[in-house]
N, C-alpha and C positions, 0 to 999 in steps of 0.2 A: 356320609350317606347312611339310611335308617333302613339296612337291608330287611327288617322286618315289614316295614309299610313299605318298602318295594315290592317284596312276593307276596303281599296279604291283595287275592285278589279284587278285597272291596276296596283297597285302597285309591285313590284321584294316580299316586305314580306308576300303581302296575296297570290301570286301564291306559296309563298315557301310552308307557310305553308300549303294550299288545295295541294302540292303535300302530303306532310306531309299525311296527313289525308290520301288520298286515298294510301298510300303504305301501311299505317295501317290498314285499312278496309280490302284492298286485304289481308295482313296477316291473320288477324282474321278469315274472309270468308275463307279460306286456312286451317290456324289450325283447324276450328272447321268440315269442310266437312273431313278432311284427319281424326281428333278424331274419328269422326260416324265408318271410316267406318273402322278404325283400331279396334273402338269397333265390331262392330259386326263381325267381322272376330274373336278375342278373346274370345268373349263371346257371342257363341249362344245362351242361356239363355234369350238373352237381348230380345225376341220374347215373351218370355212369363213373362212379369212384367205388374204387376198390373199397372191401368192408371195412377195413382200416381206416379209409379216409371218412368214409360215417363218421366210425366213432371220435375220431381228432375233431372234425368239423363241431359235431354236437358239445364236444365238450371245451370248444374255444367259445361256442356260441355260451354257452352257459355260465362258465367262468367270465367272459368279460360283462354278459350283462349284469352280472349280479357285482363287480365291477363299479359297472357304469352307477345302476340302481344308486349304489351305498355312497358316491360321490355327489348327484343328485341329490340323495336324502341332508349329506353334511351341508349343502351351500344353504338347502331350504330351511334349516336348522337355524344353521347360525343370520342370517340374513331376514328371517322371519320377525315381521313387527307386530307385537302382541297387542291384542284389540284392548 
């Protein structure tokens, strides 16, 4: 790998990859606002949890989408048929 034409921004592999990234971002930012508010539509409850359980909640929601996202990303990777 030609780590120089990887981080040379005009390069074809750093624009691949920063698309890369930002399709993953977008997912993740996606999974986790679409999780919230699937939770709170399921589970009214969720209004009344100690501050503690906020912040576990938030940060299960976070960790697993971004999770999910980068699983996602691998199958579309490898399974991806180049035009």
């Amino acid at each position: 790998m030609d780590w120089d034409e990887i981080l040379n921004p005009l390069s074809p592999l750093y624009q691949d990859a920063m698309y890369e990234q930002q399709q993953l971002v977008s997912m993740q930012d996606g999974l986790i606002e679409a999780t919230k508010k699937m939770i709170e539509t399921v589970y009214p409850q969720l209004y009344h949890l100690e501050s503690e359980g906020y912040k576990e909640l938030e940060s299960v929601i976070i960790t697993e989408c971004v999770k999910f996202s980068c699983k996602i990303n691998e199958v579309i990777n490898r399974y991806h048929i180049n035009d």
